[in-house]
C-alpha positions in Angstrom: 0.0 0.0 0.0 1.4 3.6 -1.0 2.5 5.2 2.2 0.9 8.7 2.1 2.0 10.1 5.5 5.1 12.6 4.5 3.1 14.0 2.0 0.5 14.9 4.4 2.8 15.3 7.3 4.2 18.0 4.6 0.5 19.8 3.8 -0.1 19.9 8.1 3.4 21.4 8.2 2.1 23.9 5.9 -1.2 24.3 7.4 0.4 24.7 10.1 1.9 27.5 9.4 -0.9 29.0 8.0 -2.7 28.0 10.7 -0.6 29.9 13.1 -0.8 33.2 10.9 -4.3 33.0 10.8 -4.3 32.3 14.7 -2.5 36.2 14.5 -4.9 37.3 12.2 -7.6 36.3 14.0 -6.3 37.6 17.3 -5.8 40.8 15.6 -9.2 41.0 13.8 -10.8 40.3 17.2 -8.6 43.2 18.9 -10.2 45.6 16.2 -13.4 45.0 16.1 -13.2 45.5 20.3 -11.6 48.5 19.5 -14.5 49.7 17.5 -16.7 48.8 20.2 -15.2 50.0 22.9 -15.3 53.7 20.5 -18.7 52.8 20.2 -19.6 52.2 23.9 -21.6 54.9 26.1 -19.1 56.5 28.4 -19.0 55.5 32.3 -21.6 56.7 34.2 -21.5 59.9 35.9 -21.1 60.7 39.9 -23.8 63.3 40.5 -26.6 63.5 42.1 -29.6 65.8 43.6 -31.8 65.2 46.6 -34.7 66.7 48.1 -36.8 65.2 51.3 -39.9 66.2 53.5 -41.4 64.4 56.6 -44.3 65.5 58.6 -46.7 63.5 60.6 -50.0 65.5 59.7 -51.0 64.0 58.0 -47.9 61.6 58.0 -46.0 62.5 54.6 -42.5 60.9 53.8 -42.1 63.2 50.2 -39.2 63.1 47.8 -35.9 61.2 47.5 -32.8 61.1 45.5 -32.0 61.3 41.5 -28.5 60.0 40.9 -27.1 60.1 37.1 -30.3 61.5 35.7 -31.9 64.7 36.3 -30.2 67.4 37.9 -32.6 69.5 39.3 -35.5 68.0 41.8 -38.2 70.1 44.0 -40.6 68.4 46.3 -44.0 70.2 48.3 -46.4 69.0 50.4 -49.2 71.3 51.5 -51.9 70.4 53.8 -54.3 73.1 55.9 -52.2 75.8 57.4 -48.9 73.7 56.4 -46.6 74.8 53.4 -43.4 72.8 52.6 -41.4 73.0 49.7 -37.6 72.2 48.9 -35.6 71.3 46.1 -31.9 71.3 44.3 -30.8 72.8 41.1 -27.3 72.0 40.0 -27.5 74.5 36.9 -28.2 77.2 39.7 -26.0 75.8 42.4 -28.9 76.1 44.5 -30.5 74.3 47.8 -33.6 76.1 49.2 -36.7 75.2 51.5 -39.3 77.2 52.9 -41.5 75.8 55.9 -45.0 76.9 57.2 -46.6 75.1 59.7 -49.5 76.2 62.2 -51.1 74.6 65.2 -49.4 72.2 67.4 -47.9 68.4 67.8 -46.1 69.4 65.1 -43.0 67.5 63.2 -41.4 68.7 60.6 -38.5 68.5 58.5 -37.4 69.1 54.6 -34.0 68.5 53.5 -32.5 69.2 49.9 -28.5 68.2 48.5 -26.7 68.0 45.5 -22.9 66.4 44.5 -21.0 66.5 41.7 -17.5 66.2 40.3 -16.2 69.7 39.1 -12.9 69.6 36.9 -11.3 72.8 36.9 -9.2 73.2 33.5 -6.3 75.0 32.5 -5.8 76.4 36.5 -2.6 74.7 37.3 -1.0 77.1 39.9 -3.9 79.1 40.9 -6.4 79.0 43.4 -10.0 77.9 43.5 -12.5 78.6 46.0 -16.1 77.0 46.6 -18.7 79.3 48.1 -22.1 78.7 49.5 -23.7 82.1 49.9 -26.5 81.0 52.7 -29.9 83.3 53.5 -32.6 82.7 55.6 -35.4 84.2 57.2 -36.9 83.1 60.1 -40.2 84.1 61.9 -42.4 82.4 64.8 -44.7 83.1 67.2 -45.0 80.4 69.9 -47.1 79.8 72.7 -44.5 78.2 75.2 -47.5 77.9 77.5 -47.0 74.0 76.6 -45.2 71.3 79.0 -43.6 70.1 75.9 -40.6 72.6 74.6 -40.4 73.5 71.0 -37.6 72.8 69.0 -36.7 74.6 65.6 -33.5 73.9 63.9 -31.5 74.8 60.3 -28.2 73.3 59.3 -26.6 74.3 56.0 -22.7 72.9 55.2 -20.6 71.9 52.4 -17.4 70.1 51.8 -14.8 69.3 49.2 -13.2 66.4 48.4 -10.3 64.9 46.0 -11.7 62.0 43.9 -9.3 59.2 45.4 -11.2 59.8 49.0 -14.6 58.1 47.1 -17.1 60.2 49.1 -20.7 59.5 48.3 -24.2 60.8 49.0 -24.3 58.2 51.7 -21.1 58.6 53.6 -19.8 62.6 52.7 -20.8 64.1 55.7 -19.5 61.5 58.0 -16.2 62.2 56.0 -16.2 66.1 56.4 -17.9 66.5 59.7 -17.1 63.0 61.4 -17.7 62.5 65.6 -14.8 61.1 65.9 -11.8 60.9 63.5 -10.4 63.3 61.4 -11.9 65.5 58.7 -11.1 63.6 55.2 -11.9 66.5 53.3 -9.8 69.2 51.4 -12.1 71.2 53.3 -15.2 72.0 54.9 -17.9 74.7 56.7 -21.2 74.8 57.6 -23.8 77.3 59.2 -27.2 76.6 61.4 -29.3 78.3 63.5 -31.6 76.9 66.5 -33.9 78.3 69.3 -35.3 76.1 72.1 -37.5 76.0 74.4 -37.9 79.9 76.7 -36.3 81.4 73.2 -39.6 81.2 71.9 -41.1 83.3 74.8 -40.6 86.8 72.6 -41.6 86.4 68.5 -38.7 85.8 66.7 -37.9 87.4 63.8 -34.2 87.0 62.4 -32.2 86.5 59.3 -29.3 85.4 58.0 -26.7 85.8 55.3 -23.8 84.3 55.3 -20.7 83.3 53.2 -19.2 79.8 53.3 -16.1 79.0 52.6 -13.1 77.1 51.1 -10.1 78.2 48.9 -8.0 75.5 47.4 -5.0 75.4 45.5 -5.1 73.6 41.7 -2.7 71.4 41.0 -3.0 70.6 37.2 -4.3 72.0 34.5 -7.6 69.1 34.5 -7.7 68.7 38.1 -10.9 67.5 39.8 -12.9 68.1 43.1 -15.8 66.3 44.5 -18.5 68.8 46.1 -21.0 68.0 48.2 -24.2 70.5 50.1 -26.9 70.0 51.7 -29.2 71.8 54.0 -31.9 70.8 56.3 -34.7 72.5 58.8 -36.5 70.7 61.6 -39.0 72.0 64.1 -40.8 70.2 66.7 -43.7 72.0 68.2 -44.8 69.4 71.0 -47.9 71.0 72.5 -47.0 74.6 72.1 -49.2 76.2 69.8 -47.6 78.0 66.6 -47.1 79.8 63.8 -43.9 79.3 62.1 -42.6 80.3 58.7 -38.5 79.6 57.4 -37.5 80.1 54.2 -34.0 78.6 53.7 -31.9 78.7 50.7 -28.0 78.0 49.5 -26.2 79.1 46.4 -23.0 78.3 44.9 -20.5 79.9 43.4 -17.0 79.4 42.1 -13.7 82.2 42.5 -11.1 81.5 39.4 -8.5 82.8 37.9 -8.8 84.8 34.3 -8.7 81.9 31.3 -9.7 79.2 34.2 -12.7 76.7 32.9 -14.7 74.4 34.4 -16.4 71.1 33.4 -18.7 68.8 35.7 -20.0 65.2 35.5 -23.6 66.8 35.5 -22.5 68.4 32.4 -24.9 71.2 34.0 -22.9 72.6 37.2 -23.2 76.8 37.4 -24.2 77.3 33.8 -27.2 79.2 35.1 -27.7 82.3 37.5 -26.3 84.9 38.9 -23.0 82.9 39.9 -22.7 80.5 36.8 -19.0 79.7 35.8 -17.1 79.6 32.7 -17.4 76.7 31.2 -15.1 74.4 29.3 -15.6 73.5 25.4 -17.2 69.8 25.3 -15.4 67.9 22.5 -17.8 67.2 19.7 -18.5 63.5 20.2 -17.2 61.6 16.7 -21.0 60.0 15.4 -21.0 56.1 16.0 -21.5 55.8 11.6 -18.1 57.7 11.8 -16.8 55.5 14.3 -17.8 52.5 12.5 -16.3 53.9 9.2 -12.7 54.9 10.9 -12.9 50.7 12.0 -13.9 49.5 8.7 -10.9 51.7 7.3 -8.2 50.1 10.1 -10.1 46.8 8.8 -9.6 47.4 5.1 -5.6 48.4 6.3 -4.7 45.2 7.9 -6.6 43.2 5.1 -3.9 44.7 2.6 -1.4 44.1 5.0 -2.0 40.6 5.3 -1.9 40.4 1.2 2.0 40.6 1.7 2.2 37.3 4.3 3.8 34.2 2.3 3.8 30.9 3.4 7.6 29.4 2.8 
């Protein structure tokens, strides 16, 4: 019988070999078409958020929540009888604000708004940056302490900034900046509140507010990043001490930079509205995904002629 191994052991050598170039070209084909892809792919998702929150037990309301990654501006009321509650945050403004009405007595209350982003500050390297929080609020009661219950009316506004690698959150920031024990973790912090208690209430009250807060930092890099986090809050508790309350409560940002400085923000929206908003950066104009696909098939169409000039020996 003819013996018909070599010449097949020759045509596997050979395939062989081809075999192993097309293992390359494969591996190759495969790397291109997850480059395209990856092009292709929706960026990461971005680290911003708003919140706004009211609770009141008449009737018992639990109002509001948080938005994270989608809209950047939320407001939340509740109104029922002789209570008015509203509050809300508005990244495009840089603003917080809440306004609280409530009549009568066993009263609870509360209402609660905050916002965080990521701000990139670009082309600043050697210059300064500060975050400010420009607070206002009026307050006004009339309180009959004739009650065996004291009333309690608070307000609590505060901020804090943070580099990236520290991974604050919505859910741990202010445990970071402001901690019981421990040290501040922030690049900085500053806050403002108000209270009265109990025989305060024996006179009407009728104060304001207005105040700046506070923190310079220096920038590094010419696309350096902060993450920035505020949040205010009012309580009152009434117990059985008739009332007649009314706080309005707001926060707005604002950003000191140098001349030329720009800024950029995961929201995409941060201070491009009001009285304080900030230069912004040029966004690069995103390459369409037909365009993407056409620079791959063109890096395909490359390689293809490349691999023309392989030769099997």
């Amino acid at each position: 019988m003819e013996r018909v191994w070599p010449p097949f052991a020759a045509v596997s050598s050979c395939g062989d070999k081809r075999k192993s170039i097309m293992s390359r070209v494969d591996r190759k084909f495969v790397i291109a078409i997850a480059g395209i892809i990856g092009l292709a792919a929706p960026a990461s998702a971005a680290g911003y958020y708003v919140e706004d929150r009211i609770t009141s037990n008449n009737p018992f309301a639990l109002l509001g929540g948080q938005e994270a990654d989608g809209p950047t501006s939320k407001s939340t009321r509740h109104d029922e009888g002789a209570t008015s509650m509203k509050t809300g945050a508005d990244l495009a403004k840089g603003l917080l604000e809440g306004h609280l009405h409530s009549e009568g007595e066993d009263a609870i209350r509360g209402l609660s708004s905050e916002f965080g982003d990521r701000v990139t500050i670009i082309g600043g390297a050697g210059t300064n940056v500060t975050f400010n929080f420009h607070v206002e609020a009026a307050i006004n009661a009339v309180v009959d302490v004739l009650g065996k219950t004291p009333a309690l009316m608070t307000g609590l506004t505060r901020f804090a900034v943070f580099d990236p690698s520290q991974g604050a959150t919505s859910a741990n920031w202010t445990s970071l900046a402001f901690p019981f024990f421990g040290t501040d973790r922030s690049l900085g912090s500053d806050k403002s509140n108000f209270g009265y208690h109990g025989a305060e209430f024996a006179v009407p009250i009728s104060d304001s507010l207005f105040e700046t807060l506070s923190v310079t930092l220096p920038v590094l890099s010419d696309n350096q990043s902060f993450d920035l986090f505020a949040g205010l809050s009012t309580s009152l508790l009434a117990g059985d001490n008739p009332l007649d309350v009314d706080i309005t409560f707001s926060s707005l940002a604002s950003l000191g930079l140098a001349d030329g400085v720009t800024i950029s923000s995961a929201s995409g929206v941060f201070l491009t509205q009001g009285p304080n908003a900030a230069p912004q950066a040029m966004a690069p104009v995103p390459l369409p995904a037909s365009g993407l696909l056409f620079l791959g098939a063109l890096g395909l169409l490359g390689w293809g002629l490349r691999r023309k000039t392989v030769r099997v020996r």
